[in-house]
Backbone as CSV, one residue per row, in Angstrom:
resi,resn,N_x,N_y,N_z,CA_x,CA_y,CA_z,C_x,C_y,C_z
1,UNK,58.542,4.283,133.566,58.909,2.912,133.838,60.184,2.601,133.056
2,UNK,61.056,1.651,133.552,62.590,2.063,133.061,62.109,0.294,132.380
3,UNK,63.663,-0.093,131.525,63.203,-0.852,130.722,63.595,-1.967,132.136
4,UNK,62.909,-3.096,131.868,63.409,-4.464,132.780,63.299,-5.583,132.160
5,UNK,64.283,-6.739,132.567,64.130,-7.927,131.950,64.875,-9.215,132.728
6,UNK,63.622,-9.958,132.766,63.748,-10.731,133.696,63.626,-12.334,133.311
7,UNK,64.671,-13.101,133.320,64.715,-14.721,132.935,64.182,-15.386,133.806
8,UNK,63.191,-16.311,133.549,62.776,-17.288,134.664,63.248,-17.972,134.615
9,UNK,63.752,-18.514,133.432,64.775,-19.692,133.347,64.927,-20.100,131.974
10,UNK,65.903,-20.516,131.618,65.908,-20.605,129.907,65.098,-21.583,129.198
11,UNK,64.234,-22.155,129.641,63.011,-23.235,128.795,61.619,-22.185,129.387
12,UNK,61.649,-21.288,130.049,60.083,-20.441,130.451,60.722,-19.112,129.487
13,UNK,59.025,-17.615,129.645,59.238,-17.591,128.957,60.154,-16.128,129.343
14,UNK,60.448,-14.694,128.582,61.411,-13.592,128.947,60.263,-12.247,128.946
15,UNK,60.203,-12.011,130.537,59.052,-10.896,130.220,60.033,-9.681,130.479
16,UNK,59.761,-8.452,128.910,60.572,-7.114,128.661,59.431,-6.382,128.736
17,UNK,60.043,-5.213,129.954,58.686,-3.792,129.501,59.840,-2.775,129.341
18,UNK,58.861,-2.098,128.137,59.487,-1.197,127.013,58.833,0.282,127.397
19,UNK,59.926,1.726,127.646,59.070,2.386,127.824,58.319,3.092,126.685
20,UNK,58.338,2.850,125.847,57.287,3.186,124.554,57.296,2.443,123.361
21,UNK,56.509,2.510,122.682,56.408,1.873,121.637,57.564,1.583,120.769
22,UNK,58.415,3.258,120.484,59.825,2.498,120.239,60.464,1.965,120.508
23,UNK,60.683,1.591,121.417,61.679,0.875,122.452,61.418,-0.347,121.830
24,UNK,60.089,-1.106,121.540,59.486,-2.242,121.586,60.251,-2.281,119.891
25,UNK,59.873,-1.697,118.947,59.980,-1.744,117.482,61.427,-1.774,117.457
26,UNK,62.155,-0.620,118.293,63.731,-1.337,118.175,64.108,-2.024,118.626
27,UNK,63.579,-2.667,119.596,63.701,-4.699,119.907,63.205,-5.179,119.073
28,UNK,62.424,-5.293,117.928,61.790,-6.512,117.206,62.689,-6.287,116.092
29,UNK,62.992,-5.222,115.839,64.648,-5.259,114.496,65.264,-5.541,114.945
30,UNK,65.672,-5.085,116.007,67.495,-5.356,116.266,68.174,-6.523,115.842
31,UNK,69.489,-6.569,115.461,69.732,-8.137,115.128,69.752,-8.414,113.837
32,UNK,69.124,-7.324,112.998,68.783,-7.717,111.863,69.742,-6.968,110.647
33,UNK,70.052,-7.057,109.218,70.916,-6.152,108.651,70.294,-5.212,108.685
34,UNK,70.552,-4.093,108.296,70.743,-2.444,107.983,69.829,-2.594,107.133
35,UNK,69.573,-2.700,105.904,68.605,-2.644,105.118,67.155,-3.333,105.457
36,UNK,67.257,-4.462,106.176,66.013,-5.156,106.317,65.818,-3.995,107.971
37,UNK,66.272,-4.074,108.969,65.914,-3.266,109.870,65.079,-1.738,109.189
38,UNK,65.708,-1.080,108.274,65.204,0.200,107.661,63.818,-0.131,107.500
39,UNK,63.454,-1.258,106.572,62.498,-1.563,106.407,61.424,-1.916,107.117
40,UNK,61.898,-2.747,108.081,61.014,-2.914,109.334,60.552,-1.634,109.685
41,UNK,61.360,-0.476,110.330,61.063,0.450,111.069,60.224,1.360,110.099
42,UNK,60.779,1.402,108.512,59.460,2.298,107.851,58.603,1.743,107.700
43,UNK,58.213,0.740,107.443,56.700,-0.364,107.199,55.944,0.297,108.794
44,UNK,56.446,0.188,109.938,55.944,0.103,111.254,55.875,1.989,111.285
45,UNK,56.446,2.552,111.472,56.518,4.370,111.275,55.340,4.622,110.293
46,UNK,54.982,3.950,109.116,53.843,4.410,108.506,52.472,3.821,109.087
47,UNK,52.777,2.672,109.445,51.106,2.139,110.151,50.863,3.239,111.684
48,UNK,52.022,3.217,111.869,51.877,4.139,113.203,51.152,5.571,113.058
49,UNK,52.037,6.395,112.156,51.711,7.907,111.788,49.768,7.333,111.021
50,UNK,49.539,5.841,110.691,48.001,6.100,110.142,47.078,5.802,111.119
51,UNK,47.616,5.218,112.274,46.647,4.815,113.377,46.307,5.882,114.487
52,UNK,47.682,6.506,114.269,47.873,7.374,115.227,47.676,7.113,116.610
53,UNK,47.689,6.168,117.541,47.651,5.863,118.610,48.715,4.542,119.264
54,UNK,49.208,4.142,120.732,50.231,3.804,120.808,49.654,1.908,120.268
55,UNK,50.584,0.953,120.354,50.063,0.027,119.800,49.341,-1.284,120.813
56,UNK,49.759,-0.700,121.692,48.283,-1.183,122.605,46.930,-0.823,122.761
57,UNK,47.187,0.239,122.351,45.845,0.160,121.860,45.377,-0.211,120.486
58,UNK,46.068,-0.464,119.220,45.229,-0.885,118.300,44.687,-2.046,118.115
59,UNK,43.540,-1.913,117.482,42.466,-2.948,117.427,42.594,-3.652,115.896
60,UNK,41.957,-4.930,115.655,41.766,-5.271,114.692,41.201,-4.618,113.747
61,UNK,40.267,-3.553,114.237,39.566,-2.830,112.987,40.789,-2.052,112.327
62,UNK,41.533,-1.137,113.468,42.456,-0.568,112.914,43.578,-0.780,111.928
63,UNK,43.757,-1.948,112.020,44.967,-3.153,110.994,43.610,-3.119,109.502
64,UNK,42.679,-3.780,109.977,41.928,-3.478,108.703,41.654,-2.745,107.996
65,UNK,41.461,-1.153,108.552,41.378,0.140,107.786,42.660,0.274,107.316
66,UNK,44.163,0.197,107.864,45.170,0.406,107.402,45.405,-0.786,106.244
67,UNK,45.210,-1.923,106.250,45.839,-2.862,104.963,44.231,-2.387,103.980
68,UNK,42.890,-1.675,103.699,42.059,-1.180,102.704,43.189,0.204,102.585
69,UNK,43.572,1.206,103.164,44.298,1.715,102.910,45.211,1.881,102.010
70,UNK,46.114,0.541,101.940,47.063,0.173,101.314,46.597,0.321,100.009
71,UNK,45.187,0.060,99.295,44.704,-0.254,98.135,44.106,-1.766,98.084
72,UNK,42.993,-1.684,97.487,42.088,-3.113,96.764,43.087,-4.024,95.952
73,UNK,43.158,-5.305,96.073,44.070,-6.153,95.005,42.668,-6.793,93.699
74,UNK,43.077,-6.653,92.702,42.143,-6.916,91.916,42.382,-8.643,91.939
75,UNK,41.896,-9.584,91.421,41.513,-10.586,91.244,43.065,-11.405,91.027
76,UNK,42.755,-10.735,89.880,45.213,-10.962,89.016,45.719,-11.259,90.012
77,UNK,45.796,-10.100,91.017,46.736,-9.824,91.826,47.689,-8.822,91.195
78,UNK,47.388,-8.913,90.440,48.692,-7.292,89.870,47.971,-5.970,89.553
79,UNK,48.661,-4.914,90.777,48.676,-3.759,90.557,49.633,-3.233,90.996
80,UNK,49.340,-1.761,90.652,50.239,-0.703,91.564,49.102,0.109,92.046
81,UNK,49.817,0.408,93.228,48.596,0.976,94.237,49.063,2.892,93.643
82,UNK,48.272,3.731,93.678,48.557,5.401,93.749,49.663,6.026,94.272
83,UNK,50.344,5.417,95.306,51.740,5.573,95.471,52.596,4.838,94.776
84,UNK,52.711,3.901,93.789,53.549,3.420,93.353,54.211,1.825,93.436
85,UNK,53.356,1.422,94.933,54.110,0.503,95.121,53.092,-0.895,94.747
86,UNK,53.719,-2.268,94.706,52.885,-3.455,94.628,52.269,-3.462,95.187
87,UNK,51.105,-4.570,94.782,50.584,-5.773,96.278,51.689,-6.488,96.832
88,UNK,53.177,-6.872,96.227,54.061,-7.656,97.029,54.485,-6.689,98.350
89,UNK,54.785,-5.281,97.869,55.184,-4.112,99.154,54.095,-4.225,99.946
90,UNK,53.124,-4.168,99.307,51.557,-4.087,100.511,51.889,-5.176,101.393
91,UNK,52.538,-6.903,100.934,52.145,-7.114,101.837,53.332,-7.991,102.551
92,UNK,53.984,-7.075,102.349,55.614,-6.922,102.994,55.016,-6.119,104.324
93,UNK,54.628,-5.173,104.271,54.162,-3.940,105.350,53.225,-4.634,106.096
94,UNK,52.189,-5.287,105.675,51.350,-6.148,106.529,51.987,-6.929,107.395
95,UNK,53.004,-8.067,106.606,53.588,-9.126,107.379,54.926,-8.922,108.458
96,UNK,55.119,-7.551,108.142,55.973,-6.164,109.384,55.117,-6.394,110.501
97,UNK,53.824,-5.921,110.312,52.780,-5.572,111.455,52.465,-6.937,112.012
98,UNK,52.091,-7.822,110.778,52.015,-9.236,111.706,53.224,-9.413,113.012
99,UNK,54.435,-9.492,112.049,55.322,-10.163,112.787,56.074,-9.039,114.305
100,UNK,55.956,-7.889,114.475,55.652,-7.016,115.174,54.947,-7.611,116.954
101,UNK,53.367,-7.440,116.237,52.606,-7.431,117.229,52.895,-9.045,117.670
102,UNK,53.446,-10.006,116.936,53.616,-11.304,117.879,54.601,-11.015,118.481
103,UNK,55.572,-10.370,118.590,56.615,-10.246,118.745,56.075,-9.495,120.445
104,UNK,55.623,-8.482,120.092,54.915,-7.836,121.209,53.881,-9.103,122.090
105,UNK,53.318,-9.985,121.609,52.343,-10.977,122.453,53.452,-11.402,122.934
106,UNK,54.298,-11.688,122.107,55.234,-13.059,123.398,55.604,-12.291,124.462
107,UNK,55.956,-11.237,124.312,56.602,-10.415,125.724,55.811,-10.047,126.652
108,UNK,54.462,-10.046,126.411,53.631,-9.450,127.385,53.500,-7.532,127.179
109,UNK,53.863,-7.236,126.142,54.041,-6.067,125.839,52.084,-5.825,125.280
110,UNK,51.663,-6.515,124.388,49.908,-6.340,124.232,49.422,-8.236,125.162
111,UNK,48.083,-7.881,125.316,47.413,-8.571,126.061,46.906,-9.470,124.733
112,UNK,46.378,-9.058,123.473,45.872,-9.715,122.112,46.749,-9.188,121.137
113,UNK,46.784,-10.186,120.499,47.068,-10.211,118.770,46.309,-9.603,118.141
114,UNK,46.038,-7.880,117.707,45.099,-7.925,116.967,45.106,-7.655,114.992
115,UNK,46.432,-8.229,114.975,47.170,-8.439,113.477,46.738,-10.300,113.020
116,UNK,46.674,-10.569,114.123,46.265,-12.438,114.087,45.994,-12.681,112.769
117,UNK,44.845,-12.013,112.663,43.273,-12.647,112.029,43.531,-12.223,110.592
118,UNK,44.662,-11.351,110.454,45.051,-10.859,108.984,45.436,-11.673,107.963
119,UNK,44.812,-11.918,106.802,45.488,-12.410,105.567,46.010,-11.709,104.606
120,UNK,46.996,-12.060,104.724,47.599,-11.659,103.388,47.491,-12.139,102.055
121,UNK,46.805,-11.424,101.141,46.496,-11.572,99.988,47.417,-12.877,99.473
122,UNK,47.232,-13.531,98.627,48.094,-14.232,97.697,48.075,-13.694,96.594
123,UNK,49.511,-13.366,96.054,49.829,-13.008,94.825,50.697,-13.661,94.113
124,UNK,49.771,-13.668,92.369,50.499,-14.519,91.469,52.043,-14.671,91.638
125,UNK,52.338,-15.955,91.371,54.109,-16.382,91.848,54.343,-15.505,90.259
126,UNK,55.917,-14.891,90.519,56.501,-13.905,89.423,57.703,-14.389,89.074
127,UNK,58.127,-15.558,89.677,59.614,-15.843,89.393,60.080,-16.237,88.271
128,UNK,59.428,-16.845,87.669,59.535,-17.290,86.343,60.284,-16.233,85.152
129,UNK,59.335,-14.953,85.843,59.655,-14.310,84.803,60.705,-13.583,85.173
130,UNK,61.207,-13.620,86.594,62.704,-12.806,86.634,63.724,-13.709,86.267
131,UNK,63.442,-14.641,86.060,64.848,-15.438,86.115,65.529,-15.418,84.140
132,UNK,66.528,-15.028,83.854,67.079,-14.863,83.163,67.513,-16.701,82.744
133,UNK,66.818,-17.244,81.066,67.606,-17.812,80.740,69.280,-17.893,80.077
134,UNK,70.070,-18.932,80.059,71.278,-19.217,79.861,71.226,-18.522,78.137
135,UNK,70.467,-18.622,77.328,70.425,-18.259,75.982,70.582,-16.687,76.590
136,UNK,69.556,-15.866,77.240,69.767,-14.607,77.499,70.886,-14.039,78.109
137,UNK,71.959,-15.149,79.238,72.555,-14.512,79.551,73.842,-14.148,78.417
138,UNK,73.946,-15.851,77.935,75.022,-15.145,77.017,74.939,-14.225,75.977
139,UNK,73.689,-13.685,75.695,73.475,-12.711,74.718,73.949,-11.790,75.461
140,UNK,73.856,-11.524,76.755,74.386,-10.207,77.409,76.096,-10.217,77.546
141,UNK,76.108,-11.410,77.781,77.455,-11.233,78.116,78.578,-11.150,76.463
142,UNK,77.752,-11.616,75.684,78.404,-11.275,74.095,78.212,-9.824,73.923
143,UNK,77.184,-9.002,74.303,77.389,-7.852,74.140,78.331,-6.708,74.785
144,UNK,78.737,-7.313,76.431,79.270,-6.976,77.175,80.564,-6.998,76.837
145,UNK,81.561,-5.335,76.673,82.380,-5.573,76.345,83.675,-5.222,77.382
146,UNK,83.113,-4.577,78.299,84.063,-4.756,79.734,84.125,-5.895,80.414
147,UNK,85.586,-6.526,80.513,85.909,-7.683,80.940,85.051,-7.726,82.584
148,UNK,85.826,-6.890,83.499,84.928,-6.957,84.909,83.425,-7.307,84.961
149,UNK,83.002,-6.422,83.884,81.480,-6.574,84.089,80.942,-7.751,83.825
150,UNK,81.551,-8.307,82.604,81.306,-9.912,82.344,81.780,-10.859,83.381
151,UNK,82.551,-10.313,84.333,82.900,-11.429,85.689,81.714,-11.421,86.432
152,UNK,81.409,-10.214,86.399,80.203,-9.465,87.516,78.815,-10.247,87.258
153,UNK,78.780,-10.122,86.108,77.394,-10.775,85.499,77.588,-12.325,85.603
154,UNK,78.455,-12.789,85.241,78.362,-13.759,85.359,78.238,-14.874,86.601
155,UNK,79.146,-13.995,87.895,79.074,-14.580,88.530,77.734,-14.534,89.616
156,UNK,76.759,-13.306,89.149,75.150,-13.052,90.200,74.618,-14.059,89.119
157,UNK,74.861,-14.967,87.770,73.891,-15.627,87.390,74.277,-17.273,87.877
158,UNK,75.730,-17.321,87.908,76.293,-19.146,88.115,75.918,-18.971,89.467
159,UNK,75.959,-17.895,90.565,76.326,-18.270,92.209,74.958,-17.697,92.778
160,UNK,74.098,-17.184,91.876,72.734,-16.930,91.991,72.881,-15.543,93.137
161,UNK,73.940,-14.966,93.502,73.768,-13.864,93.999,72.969,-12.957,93.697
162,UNK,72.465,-11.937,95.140,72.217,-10.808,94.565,73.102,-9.582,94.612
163,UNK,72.988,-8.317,94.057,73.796,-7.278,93.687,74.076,-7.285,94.593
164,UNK,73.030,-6.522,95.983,74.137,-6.573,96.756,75.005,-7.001,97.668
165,UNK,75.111,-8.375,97.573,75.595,-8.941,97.869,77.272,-9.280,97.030
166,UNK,76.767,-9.463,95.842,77.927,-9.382,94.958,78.979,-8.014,95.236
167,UNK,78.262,-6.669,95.724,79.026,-5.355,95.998,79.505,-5.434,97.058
168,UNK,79.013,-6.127,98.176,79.633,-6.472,99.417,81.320,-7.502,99.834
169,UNK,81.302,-8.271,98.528,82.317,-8.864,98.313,83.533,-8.527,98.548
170,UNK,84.431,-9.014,98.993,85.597,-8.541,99.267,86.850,-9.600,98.936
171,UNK,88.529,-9.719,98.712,89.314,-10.211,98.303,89.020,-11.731,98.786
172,UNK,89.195,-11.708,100.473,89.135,-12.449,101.358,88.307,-13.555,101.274
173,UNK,86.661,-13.153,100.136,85.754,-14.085,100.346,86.124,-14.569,98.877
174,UNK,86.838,-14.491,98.035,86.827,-14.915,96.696,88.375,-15.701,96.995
175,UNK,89.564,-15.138,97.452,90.778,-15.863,97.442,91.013,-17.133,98.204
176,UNK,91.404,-17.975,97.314,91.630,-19.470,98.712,92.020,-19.294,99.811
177,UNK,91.646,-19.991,100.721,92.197,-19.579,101.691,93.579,-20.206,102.367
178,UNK,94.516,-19.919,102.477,96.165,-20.583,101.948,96.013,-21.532,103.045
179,UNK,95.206,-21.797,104.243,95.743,-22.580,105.102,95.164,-24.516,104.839
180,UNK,94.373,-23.841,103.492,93.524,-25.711,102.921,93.947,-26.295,101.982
C-alpha cells in the first residue's frame, strides 16, 4: 500500500496510511530539531525492539510490561534504574509512546489508544537545585580566568540559555542589526 493523503477540507480531519510502522514514527518527528527527533526515534526503536510486534497491534498490557520494564520508582521518586538512566528518562520514553500512539489515533493509523490509560509517575520537582545562585556564579566567574569563558558563563546565566544553544550562536544573532 503506497503512502496516501487526503484533505477533506481544512476544519475536518487528514486521513495518512503509512506503509509501516516507520513511515508513521518518521511522520510523528518530522518537523522537529535533530536532537529532539533522535530522541523520539530512540525512545520509540527501544519500545519497539521490546514488544516486538508492529504497533497496531500493541495492547495496553504491552505499554505496561514495557514502562515495569523500565524499573519500579520508589516512593522519593529518585533513582537510577540498572542501565543508568532516571525516572525523568523513564518517563521521557513513556511520554514518546504516549504522544506517538495519539499521533497514530488521529490519523486513523490504530483503531485505540492503548498508551491512553498510562501515568506517568510524578517526580520530585529538581529545579531548585540546578539553578545556580548569583553568590555562586560570581565565585565562578572570580575564579575564571579566561576572558571568553567568563562571557560564556555569564551570558547562559543573565539570558538563561542553554549550552547548546549558546554553541549555536553566531555573529549575526549577537551584532545589532545596522538597519534599527
Amino acid at each position: 500500500m503506497s503512502k496516501l493523503l487526503t484533505v477533506i477540507a481544512p476544519t475536518q480531519a487528514v486521513l495518512v496510511q503509512f506503509d509501516n510502522d516507520s513511515d508513521l514514527v518518521n511522520a510523528w518527528a518530522s518537523g522537529k530539531a535533530a536532537t529532539t527527533r533522535r530522541g523520539y526515534i530512540r525512545s520509540i526503536a527501544e519500545f519497539r525492539t521490546f514488544v516486538s510486534k508492529p504497533l497496531r497491534a500493541v495492547t495496553y498490557a504491552d505499554i505496561l510490561a514495557f514502562q515495569q520494564s523500565l524499573g519500579e520508582m520508589p516512593e522519593s521518586g529518585e533513582y537510577v534504574s540498572q542501565d543508568g538512566r532516571t525516572g525523568a528518562t523513564h518517563n521521557l520514553i513513556l511520554a514518546h509512546l504516549k504522544s506517538l500512539f495519539k499521533f497514530a489515533l488521529s490519523l486513523g493509523y490504530v483503531r485505540l489508544n492503548p498508551a491512553a490509560l498510562i501515568r506517568l509517575p510524578k517526580l520530585p520537582d529538581r529545579l531548585s537545585q540546578r539553578i545556580v545562585s548569583e553568590s555562586q556564579l560570581l565565585l565562578v566567574l572570580e575564579l575564571e580566568s579566561n576572558v571568553r569563558n567568563k562571557g560564556l558563563l555569564t551570558l547562559l546565566y543573565c539570558a538563561g540559555f542553554r549550552v547548546s544553544e549558546v554553541a549555536r550562536l553566531t555573529w549575526s544573532d549577537i551584532k545589532p542589526d545596522e538597519r534599527n
